[in-house]
C-alpha positions in Angstrom: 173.4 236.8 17.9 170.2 237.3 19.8 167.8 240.6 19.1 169.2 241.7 22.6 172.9 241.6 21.3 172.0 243.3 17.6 170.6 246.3 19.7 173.7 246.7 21.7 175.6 246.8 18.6 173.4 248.7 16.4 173.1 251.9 19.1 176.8 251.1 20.0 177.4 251.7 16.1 175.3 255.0 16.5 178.4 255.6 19.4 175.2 256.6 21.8 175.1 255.8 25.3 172.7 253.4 26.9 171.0 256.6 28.6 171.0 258.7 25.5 169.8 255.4 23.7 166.9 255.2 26.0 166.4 258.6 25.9 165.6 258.9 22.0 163.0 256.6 22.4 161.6 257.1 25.9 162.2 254.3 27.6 164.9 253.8 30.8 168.5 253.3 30.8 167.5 250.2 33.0 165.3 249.3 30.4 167.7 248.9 27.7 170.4 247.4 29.9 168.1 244.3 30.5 167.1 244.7 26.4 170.8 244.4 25.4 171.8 241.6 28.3 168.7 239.3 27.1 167.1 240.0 30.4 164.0 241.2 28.9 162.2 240.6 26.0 162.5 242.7 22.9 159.1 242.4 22.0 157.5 243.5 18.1 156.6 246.8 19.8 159.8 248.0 21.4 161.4 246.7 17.6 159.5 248.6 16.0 159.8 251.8 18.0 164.0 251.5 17.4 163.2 250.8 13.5 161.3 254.2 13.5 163.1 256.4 15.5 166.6 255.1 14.0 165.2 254.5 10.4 166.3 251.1 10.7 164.7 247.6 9.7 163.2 245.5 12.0 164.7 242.4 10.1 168.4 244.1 11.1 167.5 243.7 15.0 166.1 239.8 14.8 168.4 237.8 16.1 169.3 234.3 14.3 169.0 232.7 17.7 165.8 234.1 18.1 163.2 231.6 17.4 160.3 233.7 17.5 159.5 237.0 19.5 156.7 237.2 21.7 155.1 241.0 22.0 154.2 242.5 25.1 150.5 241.9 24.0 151.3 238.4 24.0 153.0 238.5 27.4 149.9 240.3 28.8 147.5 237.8 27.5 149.2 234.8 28.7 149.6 236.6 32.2 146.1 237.6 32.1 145.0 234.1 31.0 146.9 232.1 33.8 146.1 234.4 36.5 142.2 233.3 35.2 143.1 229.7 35.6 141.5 227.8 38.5 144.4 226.1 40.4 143.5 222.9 39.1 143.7 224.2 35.4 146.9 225.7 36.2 148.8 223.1 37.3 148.1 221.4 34.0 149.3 224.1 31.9 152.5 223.9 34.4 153.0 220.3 33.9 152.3 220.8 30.0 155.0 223.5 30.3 157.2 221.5 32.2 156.9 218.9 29.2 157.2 221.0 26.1 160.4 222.5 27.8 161.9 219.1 28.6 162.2 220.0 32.2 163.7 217.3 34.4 160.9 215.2 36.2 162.0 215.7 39.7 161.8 219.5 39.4 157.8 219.0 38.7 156.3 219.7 42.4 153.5 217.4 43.4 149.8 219.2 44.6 148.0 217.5 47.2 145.8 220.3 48.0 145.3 223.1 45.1 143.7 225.6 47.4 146.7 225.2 50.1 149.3 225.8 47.2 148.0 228.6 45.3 151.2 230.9 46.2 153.1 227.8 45.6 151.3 227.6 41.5 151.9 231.4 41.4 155.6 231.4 42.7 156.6 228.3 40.2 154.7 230.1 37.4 156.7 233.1 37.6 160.4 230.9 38.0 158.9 229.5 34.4 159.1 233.0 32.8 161.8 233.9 34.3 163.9 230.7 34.1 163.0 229.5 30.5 161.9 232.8 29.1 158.8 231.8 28.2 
């Protein structure tokens, strides 16, 4: 059961609504939707707001599939960091991502010219997130 699924349960276990959910801790309806479907990441942050406002434990909402959870701060850093990257350096860390992710070979684009591709870097960068949930 992932973190996403434990908070469905938990605040389904309250018998509150997603809206009266998101409500109590001042976040969207939206927002917990994509929470509970795995669409976003529960970060340490948003855990620990539920723990406090529902006097729960934050080891309750960890997932076993959950490997590890990244916080927004480290979403924000990584974001900040790439978007810092020359295009030569980030198609490095793309290709070192594409190999610590096992990602098929042929779905590695080839760069001829860094400059010309930059939209191209910043488009497959964002399918990475989004795709592998990095």
């Amino acid at each position: 059961m992932t973190s996403g699924e434990r908070i469905k349960k938990f605040r389904e276990r309250l018998g509150l609504s997603q809206s009266e959910f998101a409500r109590r801790l001042k976040y969207t309806r939206t927002y917990i939707y994509q929470l509970e479907k795995g669409l976003r990441n529960a970060g340490l942050s948003v855990l620990k707001k539920i723990s406090e406002t529902f006097n729960i434990s934050i080891a309750e909402l960890i997932g076993e599939k959950d490997k590890f959870i990244i916080t927004e701060d480290d979403e924000s850093f990584l974001r900040r960091l790439i978007s810092s990257l020359t295009p030569e350096e980030k198609e490095k860390v793309l290709k070192s991502i594409y190999m610590l992710k096992k990602i098929p070979l042929r779905e590695i684009p080839v760069f001829t010219s860094p400059m010309r591709h930059r939209n191209k870097l910043n488009e497959i960068q964002n399918l990475i997130f989004k795709k592998y949930r990095i």
